[in-house]
FIRO-389942 format. One record per atom (N, C-alpha, C): x, y, z; residue in three letters. Coordinates in pm, 1 decimal, m for minus. Layout:
% FIRO-389942
R, px, py, pz, code
R, X, Y, Z, ala
...
//
This chain:
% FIRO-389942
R, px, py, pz, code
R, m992.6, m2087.6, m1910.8, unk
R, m887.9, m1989.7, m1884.7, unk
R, m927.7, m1896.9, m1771.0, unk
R, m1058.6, m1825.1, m1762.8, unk
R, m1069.2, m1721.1, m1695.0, unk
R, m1094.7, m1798.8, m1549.3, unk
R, m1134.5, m1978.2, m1536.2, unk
R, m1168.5, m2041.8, m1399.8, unk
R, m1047.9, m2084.8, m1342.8, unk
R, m950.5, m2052.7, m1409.3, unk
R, m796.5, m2102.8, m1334.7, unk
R, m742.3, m1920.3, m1276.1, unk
R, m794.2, m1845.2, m1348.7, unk
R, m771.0, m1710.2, m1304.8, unk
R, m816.1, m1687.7, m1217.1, unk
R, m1006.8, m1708.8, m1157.2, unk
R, m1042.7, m1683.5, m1057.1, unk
R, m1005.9, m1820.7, m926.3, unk
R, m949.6, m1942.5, m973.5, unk
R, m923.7, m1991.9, m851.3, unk
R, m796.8, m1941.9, m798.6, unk
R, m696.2, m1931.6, m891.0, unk
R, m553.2, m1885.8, m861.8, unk
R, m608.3, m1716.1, m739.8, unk
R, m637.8, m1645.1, m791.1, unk
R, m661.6, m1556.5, m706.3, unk
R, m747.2, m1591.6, m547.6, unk
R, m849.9, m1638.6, m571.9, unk
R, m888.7, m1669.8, m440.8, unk
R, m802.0, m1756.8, m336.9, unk
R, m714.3, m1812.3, m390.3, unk
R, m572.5, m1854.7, m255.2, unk
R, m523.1, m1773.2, m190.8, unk
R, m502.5, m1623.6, m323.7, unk
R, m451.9, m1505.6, m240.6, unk
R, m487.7, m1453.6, m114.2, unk
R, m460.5, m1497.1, 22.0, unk
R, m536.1, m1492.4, 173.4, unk
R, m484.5, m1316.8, 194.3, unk
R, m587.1, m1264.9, 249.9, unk
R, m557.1, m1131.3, 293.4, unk
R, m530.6, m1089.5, 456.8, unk
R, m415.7, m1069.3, 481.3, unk
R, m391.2, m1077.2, 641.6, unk
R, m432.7, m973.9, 677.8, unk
R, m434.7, m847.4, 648.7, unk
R, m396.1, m684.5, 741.1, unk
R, m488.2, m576.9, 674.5, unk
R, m617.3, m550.3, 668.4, unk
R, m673.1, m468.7, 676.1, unk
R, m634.3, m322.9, 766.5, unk
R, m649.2, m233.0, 667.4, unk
R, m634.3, m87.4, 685.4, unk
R, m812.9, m32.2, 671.0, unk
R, m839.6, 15.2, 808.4, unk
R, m1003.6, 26.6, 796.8, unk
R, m1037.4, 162.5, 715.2, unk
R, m1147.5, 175.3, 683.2, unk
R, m1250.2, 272.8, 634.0, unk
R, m1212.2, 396.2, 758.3, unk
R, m1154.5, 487.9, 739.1, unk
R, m1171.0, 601.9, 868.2, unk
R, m999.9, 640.9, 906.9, unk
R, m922.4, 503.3, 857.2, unk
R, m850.6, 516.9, 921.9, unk
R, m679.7, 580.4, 805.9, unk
R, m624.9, 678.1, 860.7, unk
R, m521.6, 774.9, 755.5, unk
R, m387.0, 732.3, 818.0, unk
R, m345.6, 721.6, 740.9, unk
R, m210.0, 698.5, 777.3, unk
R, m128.9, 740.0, 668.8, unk
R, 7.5, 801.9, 764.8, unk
R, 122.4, 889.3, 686.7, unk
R, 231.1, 813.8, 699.8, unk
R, 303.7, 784.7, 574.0, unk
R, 444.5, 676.4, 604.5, unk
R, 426.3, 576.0, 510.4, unk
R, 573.5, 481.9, 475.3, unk
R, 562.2, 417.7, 365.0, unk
R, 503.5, 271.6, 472.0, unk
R, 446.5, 218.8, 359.9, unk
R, 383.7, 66.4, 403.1, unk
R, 523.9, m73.3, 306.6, unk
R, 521.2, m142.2, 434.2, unk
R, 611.0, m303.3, 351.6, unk
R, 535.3, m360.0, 400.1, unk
R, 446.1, m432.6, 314.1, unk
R, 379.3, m550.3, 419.6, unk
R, 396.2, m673.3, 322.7, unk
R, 368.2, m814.4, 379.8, unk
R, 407.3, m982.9, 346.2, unk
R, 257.8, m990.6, 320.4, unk
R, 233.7, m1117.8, 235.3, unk
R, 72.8, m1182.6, 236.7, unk
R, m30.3, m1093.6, 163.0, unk
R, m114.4, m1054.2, 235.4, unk
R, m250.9, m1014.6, 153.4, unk
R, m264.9, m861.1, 200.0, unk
R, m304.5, m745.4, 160.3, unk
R, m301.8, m628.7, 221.9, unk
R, m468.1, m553.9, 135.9, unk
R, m555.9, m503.1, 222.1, unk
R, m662.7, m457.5, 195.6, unk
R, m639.8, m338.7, 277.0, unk
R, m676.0, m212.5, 155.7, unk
R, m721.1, m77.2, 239.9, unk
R, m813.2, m43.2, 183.8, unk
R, m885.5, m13.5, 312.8, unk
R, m1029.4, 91.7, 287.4, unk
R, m984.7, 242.7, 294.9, unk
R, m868.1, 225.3, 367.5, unk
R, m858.4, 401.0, 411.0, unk
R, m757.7, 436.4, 322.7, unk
R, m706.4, 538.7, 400.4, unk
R, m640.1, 636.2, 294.5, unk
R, m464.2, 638.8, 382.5, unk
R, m356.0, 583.8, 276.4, unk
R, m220.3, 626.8, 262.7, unk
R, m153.4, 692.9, 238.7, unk
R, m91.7, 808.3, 271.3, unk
R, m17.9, 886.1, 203.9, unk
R, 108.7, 834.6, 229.7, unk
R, 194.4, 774.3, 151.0, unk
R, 303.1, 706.2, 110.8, unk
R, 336.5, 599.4, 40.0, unk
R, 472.5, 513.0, 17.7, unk
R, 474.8, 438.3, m67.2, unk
R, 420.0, 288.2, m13.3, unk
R, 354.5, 187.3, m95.1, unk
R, 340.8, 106.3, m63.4, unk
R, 386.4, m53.3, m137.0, unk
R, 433.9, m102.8, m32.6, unk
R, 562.2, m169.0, m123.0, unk
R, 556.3, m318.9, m26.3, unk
R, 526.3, m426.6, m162.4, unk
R, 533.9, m592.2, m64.4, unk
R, 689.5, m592.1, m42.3, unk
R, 690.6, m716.8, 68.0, unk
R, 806.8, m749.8, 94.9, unk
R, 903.1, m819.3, m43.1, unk
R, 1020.5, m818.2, m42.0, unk
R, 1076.2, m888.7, m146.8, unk
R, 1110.8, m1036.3, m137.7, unk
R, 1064.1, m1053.3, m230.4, unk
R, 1081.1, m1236.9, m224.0, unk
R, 944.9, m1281.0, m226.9, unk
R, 809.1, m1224.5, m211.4, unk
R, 681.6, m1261.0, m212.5, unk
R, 617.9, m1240.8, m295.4, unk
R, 591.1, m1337.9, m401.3, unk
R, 577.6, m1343.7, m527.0, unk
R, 402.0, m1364.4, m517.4, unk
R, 396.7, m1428.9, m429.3, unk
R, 227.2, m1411.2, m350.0, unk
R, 125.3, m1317.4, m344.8, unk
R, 212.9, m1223.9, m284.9, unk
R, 157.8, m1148.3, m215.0, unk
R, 29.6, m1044.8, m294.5, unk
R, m114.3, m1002.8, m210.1, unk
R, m167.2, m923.8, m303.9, unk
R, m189.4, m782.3, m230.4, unk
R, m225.3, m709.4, m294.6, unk
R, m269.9, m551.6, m265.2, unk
R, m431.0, m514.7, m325.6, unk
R, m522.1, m474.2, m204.9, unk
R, m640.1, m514.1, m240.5, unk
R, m681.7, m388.9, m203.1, unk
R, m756.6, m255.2, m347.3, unk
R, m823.8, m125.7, m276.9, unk
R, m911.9, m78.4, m291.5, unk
R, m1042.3, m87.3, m177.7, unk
R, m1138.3, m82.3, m187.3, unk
R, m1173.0, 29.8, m281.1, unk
R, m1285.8, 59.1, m286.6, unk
R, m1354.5, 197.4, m349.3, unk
R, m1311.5, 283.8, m252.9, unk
R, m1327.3, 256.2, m127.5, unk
R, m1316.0, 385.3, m23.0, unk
R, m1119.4, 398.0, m32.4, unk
R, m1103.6, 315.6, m65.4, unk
R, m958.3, 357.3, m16.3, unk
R, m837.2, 428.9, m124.8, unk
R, m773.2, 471.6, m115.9, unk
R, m678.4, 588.3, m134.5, unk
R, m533.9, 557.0, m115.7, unk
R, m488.0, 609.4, m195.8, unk
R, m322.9, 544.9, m176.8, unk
R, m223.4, 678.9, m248.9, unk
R, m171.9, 769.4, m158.2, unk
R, m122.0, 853.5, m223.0, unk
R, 14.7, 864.9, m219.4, unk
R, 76.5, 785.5, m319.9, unk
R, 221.4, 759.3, m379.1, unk
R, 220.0, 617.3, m407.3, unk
R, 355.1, 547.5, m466.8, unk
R, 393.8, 483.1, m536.8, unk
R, 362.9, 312.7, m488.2, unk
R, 267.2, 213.7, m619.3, unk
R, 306.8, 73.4, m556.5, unk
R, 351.2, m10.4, m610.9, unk
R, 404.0, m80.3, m495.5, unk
R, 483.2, m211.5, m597.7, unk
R, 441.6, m376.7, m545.6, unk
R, 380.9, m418.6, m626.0, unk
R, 333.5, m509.3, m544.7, unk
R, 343.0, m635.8, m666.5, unk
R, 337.8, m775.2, m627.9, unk
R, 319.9, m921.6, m731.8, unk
R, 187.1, m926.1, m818.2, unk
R, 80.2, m851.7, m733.4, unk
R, m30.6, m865.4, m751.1, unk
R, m166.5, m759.7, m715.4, unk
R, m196.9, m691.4, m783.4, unk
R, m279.5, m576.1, m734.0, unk
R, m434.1, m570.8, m783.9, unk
R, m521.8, m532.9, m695.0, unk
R, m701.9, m505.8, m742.8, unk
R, m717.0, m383.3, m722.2, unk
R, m747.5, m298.6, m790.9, unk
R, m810.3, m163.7, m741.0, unk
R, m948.3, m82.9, m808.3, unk
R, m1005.1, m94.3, m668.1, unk
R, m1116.6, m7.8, m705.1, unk
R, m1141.1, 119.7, m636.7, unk
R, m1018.8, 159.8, m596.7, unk
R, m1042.6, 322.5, m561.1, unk
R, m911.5, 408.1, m634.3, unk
R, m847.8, 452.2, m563.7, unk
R, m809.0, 564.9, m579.9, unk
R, m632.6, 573.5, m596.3, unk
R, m546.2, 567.2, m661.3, unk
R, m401.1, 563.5, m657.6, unk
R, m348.6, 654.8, m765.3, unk
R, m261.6, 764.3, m661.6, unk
R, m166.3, 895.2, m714.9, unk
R, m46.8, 842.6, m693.9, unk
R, m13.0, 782.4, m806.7, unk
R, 142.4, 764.3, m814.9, unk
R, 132.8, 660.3, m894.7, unk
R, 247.1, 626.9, m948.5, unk
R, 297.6, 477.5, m1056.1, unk
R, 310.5, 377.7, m996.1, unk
R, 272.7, 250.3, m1028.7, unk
R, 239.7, 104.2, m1020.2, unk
R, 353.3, 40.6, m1072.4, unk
R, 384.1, m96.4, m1004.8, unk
R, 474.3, m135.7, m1089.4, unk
R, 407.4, m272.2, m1048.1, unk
R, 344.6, m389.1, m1111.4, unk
R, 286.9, m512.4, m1080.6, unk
R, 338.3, m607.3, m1164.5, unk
R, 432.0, m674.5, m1108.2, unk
R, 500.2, m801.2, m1148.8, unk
R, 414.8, m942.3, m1228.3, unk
R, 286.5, m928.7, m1142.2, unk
R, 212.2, m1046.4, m1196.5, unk
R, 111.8, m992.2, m1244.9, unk
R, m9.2, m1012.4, m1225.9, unk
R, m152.6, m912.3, m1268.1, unk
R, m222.1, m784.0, m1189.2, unk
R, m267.4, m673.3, m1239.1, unk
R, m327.7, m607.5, m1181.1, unk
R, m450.3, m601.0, m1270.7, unk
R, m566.5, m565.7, m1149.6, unk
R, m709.3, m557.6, m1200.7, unk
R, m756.2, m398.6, m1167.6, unk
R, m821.0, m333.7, m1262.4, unk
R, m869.2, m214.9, m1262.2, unk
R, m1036.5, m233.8, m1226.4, unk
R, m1084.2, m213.0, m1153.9, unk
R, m1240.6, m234.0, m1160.6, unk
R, m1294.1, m115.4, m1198.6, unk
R, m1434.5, m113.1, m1234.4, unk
R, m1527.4, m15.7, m1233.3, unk
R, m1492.8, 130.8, m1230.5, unk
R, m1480.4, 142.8, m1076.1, unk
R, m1444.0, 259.4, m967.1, unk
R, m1306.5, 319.4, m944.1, unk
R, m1215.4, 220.4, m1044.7, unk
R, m1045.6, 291.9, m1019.9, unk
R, m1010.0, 422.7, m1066.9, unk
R, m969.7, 457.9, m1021.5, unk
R, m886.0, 552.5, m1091.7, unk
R, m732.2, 595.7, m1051.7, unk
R, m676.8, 592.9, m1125.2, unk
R, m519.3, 631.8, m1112.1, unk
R, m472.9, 723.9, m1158.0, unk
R, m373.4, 787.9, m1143.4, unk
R, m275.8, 904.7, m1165.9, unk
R, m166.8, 812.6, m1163.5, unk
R, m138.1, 856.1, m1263.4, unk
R, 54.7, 790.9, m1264.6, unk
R, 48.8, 682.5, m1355.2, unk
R, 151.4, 621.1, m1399.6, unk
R, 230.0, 504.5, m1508.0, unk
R, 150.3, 387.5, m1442.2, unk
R, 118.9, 279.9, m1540.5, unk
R, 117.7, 125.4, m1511.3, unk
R, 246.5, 36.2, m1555.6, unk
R, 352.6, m16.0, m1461.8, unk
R, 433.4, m143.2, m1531.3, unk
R, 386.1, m208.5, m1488.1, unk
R, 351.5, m336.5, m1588.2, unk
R, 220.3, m455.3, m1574.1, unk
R, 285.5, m557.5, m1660.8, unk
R, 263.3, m669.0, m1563.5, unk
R, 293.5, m795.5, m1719.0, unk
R, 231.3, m825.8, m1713.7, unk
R, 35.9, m882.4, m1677.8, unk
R, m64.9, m849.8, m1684.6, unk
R, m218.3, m766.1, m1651.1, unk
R, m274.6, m744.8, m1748.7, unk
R, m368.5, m642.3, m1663.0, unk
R, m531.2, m712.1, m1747.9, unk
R, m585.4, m635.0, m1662.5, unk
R, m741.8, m670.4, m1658.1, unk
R, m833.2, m519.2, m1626.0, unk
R, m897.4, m501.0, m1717.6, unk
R, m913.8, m370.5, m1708.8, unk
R, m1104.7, m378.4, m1742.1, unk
R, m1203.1, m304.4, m1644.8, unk
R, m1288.9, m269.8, m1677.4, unk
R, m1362.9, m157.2, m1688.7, unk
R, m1464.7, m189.8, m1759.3, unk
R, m1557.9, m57.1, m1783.3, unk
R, m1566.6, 84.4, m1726.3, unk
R, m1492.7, 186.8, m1738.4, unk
R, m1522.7, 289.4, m1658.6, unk
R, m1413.4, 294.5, m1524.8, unk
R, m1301.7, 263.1, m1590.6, unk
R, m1224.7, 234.2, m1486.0, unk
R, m1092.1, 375.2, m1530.0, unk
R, m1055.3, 487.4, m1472.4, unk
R, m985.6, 561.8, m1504.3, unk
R, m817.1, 578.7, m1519.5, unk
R, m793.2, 582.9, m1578.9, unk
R, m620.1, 583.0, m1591.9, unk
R, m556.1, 724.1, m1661.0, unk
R, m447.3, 809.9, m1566.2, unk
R, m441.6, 945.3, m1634.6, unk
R, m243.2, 942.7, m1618.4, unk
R, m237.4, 853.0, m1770.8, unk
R, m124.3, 821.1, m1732.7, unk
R, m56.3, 698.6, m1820.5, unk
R, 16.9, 675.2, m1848.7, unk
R, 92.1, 530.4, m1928.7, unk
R, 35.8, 378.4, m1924.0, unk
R, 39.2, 296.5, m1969.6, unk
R, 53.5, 176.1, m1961.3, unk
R, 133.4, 103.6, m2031.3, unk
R, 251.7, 75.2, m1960.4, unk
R, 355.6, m23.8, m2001.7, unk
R, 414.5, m151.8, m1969.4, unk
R, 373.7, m252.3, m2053.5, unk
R, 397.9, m355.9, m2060.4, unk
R, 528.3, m371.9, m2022.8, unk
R, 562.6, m470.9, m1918.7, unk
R, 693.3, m493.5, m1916.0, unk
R, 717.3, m673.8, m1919.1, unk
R, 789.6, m725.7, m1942.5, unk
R, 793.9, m900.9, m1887.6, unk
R, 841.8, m926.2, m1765.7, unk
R, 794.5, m1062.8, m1720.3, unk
R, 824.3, m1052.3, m1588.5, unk
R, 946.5, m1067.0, m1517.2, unk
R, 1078.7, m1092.1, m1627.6, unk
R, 1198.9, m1103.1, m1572.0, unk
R, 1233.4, m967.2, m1577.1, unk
R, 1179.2, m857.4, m1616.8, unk
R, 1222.1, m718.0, m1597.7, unk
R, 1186.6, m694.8, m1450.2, unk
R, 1095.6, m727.4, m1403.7, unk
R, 1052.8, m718.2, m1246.3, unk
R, 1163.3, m759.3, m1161.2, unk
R, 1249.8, m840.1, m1167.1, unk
R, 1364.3, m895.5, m1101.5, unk
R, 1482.8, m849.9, m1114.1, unk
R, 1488.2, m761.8, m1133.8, unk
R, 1594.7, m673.0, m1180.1, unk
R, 1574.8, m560.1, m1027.2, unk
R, 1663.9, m481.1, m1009.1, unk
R, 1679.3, m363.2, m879.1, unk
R, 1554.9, m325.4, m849.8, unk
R, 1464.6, m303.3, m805.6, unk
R, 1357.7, m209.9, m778.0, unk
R, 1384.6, m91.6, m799.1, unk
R, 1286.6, 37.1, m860.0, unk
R, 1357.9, 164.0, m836.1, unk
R, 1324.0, 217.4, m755.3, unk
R, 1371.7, 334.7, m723.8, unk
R, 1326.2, 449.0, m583.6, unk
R, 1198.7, 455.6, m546.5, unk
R, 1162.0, 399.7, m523.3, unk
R, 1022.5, 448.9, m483.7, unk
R, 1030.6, 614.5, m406.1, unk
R, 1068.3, 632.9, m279.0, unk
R, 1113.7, 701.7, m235.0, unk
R, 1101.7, 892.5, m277.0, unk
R, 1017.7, 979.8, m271.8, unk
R, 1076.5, 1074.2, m315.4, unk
R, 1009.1, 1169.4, m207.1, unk
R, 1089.9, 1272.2, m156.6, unk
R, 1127.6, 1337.7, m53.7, unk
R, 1017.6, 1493.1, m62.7, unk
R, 1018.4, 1532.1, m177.6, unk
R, 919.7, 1662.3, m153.0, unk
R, 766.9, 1589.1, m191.9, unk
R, 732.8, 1442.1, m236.0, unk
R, 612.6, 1420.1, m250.0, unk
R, 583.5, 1358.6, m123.9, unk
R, 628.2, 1288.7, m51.9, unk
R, 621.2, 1228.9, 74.1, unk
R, 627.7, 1302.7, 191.3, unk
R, 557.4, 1312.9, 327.5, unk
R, 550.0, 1356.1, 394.9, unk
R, 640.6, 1310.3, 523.5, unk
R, 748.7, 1392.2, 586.7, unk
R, 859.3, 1289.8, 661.7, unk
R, 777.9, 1304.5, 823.2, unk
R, 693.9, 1212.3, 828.6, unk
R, 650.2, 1158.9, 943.9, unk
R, 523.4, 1057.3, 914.4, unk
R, 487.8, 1023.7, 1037.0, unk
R, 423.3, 899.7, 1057.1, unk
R, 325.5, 878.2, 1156.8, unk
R, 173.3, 875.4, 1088.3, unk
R, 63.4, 920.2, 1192.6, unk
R, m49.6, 809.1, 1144.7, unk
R, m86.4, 766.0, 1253.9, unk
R, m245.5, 668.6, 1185.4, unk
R, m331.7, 745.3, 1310.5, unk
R, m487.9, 802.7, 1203.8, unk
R, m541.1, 840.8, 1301.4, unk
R, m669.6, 780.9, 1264.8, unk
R, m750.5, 706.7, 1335.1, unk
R, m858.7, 655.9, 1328.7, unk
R, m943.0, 714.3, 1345.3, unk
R, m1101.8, 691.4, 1257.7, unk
R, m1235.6, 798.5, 1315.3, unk
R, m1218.7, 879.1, 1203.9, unk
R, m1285.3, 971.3, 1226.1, unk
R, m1301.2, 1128.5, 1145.4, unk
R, m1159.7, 1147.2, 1110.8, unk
R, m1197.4, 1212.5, 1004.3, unk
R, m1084.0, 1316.0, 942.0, unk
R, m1026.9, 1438.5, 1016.8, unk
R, m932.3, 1447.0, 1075.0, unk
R, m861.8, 1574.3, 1102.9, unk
R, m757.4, 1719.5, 1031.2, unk
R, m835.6, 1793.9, 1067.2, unk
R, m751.2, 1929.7, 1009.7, unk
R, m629.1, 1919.3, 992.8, unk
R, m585.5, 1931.5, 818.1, unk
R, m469.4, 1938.3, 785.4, unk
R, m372.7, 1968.9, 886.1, unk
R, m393.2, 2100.8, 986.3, unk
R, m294.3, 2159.5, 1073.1, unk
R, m336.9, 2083.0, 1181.3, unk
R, m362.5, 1946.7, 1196.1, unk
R, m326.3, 1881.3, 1330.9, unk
R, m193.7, 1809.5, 1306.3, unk
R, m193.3, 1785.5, 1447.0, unk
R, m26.3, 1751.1, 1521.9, unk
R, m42.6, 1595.0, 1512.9, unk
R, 43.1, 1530.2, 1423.6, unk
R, 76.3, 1395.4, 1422.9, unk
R, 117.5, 1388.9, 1560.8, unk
R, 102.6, 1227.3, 1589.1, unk
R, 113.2, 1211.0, 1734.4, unk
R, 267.8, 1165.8, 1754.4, unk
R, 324.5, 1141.3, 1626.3, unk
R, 502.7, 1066.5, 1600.2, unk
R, 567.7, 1185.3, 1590.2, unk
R, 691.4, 1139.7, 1590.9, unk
R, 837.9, 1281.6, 1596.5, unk
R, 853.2, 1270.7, 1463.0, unk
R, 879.4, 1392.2, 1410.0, unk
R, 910.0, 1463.1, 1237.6, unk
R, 1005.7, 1390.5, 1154.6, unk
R, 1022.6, 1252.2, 1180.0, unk
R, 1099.8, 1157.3, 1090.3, unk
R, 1054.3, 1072.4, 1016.5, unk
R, 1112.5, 1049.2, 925.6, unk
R, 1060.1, 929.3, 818.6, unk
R, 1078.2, 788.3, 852.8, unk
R, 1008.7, 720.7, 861.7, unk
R, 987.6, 623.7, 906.4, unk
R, 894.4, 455.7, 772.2, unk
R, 969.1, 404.3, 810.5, unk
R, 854.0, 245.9, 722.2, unk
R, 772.3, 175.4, 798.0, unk
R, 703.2, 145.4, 793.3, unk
R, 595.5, 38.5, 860.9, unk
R, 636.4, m45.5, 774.3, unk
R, 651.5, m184.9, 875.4, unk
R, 646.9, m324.0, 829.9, unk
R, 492.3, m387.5, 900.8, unk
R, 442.6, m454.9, 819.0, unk
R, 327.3, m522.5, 861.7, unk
R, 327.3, m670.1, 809.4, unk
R, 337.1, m803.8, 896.5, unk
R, 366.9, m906.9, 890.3, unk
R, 174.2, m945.3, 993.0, unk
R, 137.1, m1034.8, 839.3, unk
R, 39.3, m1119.5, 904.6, unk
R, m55.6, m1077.2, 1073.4, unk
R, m120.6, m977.6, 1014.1, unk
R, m216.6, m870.8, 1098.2, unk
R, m306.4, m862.1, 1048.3, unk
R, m442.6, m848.7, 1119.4, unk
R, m576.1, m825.5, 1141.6, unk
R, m637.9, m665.7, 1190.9, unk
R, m550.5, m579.8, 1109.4, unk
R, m601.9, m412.8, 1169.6, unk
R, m728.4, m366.2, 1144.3, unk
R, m877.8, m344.0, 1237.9, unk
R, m956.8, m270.6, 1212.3, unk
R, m936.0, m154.9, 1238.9, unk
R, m971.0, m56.3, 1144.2, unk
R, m957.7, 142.3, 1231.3, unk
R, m863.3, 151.8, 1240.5, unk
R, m713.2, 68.5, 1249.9, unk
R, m609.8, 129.4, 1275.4, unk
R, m580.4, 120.4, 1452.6, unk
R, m667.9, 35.6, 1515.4, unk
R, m634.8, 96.3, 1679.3, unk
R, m544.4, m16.4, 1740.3, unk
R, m559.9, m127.8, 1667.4, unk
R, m404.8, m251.5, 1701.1, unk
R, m320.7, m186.9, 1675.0, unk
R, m345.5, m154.5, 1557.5, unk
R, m190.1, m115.8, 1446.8, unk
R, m155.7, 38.0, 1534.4, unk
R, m255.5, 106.2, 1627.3, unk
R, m177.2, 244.5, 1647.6, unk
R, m134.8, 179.1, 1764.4, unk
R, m171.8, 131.5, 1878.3, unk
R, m111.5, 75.3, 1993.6, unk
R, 25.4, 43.2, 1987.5, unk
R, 13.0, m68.1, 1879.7, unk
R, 201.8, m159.0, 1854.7, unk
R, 261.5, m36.8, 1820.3, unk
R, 247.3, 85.8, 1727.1, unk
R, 307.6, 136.8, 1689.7, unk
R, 367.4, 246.9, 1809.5, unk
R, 304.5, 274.0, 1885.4, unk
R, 308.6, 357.9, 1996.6, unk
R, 407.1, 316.2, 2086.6, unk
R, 400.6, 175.0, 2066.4, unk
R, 520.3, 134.0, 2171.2, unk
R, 643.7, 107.4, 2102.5, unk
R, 634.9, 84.8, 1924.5, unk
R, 734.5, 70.1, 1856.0, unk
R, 800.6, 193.4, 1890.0, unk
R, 761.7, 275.6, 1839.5, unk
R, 770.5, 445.0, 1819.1, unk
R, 905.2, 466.6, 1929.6, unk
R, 865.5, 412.4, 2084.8, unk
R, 913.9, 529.8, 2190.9, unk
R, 1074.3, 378.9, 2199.6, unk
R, 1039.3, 258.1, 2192.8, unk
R, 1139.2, 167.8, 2164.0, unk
R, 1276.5, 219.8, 2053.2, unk
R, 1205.8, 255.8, 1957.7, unk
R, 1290.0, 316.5, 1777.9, unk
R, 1354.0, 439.4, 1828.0, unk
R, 1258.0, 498.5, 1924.2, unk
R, 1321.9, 694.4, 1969.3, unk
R, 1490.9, 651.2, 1998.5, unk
R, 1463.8, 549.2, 2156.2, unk
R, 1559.8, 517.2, 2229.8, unk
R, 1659.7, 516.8, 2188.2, unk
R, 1653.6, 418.7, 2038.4, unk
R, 1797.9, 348.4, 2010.5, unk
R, 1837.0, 419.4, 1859.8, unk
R, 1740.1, 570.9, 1821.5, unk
R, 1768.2, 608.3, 1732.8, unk
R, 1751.6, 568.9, 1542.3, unk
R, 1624.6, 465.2, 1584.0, unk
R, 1662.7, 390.9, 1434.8, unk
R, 1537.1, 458.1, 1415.4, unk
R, 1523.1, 449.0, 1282.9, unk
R, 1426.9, 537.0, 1177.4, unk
R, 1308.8, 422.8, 1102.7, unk
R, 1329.3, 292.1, 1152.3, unk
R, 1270.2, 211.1, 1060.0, unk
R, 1183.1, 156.8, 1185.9, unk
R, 1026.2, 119.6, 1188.7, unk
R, 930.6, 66.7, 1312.4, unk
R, 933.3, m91.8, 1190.2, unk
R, 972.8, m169.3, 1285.4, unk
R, 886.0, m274.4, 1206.3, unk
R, 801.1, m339.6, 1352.3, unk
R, 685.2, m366.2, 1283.2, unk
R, 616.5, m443.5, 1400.4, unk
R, 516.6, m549.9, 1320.8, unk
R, 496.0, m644.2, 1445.8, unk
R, 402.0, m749.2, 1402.6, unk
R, 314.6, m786.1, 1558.7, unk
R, 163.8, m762.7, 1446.8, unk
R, 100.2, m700.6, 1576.2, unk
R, m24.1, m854.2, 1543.1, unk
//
């Protein structure tokens, strides 16, 4: 049982690393495999229809608001409610704030939860998604800054709107691909007024 568990997971391919250093403000949609070392402040949410897809968080990494993902590992840090369609794994080093909806989980030693765990089945997952979305916990702009940490009162380098990142099958270290595409998404999105960057970098 548990050698069909660990092969089934290792297919799970991880495209798009979010590096160690690197912060980013704004909700995440990404396809395929998603690993963060760093730190999110927003929602993070697979594409729909990707029943695949996994969400992978290091010890170093941080996720501050809501995820929804087929498949989740965490060994750092998540403020907000989960909603995992297929399995999520708690390691060691997790800790969470907020609700678990899980139709399976795997939970170890010393692994923190300050907050619900509710079983749901997996045809409840297929049903509407809910809001992720909420407006005084979320921050309405959109900044990846690589390197050191910067003073709360620095100036995001994006205009004061809310914005999604789409991330399709990417290789981001530090954040400095992913800030480039976005830089040119950014002044492209200004032009024509739309609020949503999707890029594939």
């Amino acid at each position: 049982m548990f050698s069909d568990k660990k092969k089934k997971r290792s297919n799970l391919h991880v495209d798009t690393l979010i590096g160690e250093g690197t912060r980013l403000n704004g909700d995440v949609v990404f396809t395929g495999g998603l690993h963060v070392e760093g730190r999110i402040a927003g929602n993070v949410v697979s594409e729909e229809g990707q029943r695949n897809s996994l969400l992978v968080i290091s010890q170093q990494g941080e996720i501050l608001g809501d995820v929804q993902a087929p498949n989740v590992v965490i060994s750092g840090t998540v403020q907000g409610s989960i909603w995992v369609a297929g399995c999520v794994e708690l390691m060691t080093t997790a800790k969470v704030t907020g609700n678990i909806y899980y139709n399976r989980i795997e939970m170890a030693m010393g692994a923190e939860i300050n907050g619900q765990l509710v079983h749901m089945p997996e045809e409840e997952f297929d049903k509407p998604a809910p809001a992720l979305a909420r407006d005084n916990d979320m921050p309405p702009r959109l900044a990846i800054e690589g390197g050191a940490e910067q003073d709360d009162g620095a100036t995001p380098r994006f205009a004061e709107e809310s914005h999604t990142i789409t991330i399709e099958s990417s290789m981001v270290d530090k954040g400095e691909r992913l800030y480039d595409a976005l830089a040119e998404s950014e002044d492209k999105s200004a032009a024509s007024g739309a609020a949503t960057t999707k890029l594939t970098v």
